[in-house]
C-alpha positions as CSV (number, residue, x, y, z in Angstrom):
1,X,-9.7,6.0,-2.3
2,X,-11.1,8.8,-0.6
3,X,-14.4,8.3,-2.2
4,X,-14.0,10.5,-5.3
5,X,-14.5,7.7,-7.6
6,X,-18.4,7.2,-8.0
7,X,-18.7,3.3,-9.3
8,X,-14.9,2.0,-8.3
9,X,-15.0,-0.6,-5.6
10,X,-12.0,-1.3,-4.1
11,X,-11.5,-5.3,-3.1
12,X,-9.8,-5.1,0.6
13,X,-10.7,-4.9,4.2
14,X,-10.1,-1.7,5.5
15,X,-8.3,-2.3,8.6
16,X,-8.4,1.9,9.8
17,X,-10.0,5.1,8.3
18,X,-8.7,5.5,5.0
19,X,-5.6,2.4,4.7
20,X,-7.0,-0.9,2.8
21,X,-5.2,-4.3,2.8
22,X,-6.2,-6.5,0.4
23,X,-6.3,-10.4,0.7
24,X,-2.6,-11.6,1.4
25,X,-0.9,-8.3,1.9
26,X,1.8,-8.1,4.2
27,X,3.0,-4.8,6.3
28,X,5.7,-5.4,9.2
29,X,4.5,-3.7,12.6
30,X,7.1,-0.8,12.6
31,X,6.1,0.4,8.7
32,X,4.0,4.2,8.5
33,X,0.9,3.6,6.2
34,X,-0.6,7.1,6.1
35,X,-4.1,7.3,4.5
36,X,-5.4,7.2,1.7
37,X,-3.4,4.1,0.9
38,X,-4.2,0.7,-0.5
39,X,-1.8,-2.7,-0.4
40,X,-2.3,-4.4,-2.9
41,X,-3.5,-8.5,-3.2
42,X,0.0,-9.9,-1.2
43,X,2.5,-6.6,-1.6
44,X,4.6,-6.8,1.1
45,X,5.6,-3.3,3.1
46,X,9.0,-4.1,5.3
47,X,10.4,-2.9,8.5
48,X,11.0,0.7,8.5
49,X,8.9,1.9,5.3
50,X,6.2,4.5,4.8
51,X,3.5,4.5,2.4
52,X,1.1,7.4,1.6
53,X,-0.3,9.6,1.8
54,X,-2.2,8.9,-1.4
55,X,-0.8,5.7,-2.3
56,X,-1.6,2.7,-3.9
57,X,0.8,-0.6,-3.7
58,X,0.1,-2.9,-6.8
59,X,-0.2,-7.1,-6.4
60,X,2.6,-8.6,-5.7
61,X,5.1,-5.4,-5.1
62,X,7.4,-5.1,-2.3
63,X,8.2,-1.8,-0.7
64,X,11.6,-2.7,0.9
65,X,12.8,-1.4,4.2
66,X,13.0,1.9,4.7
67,X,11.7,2.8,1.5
68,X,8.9,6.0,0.6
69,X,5.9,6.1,-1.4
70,X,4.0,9.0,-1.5
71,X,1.2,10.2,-4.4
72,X,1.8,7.2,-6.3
73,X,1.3,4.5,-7.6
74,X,3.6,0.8,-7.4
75,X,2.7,-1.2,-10.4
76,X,1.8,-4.9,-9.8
77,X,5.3,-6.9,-9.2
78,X,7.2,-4.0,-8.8
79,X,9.9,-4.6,-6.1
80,X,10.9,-0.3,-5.0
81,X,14.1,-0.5,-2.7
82,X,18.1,-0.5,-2.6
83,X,18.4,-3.9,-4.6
């Protein structure tokens, strides 16, 4: 994500310096994304959360309120909260 990765293209818009959102991703107004981070084809991130630094959110993941992330990785359909 932070350009170390000579032939990797990443496939999402990238909405500020270093934080990509990828096609259907969801992240509530009041949710830290610190860069490098990238969200993932429709992940959600909810109220309250904070992803990165160095963080990647797979497809279809959920990062639930007030949840962390930080120098990881979310597999795809990975749902990281209290439930």
């Amino acid at each position: 994500l932070e350009g170390r990765a000579p032939g990797v293209l990443v496939h999402a818009a990238q909405v500020r310096p270093g934080v990509w959102l990828a096609r259907g991703a969801r992240v509530a107004t009041d949710a830290q994304l610190l860069p490098p981070v990238l969200i993932g084809v429709n992940a959600r991130v909810m109220s309250g959360a904070q992803v990165g630094p160095r963080a990647v959110i797979g497809d279809g993941s959920v990062v639930d309120s007030n949840a962390v992330v930080t120098d990881a990785t979310l597999g795809a359909k990975t749902i990281l909260g209290e439930g």
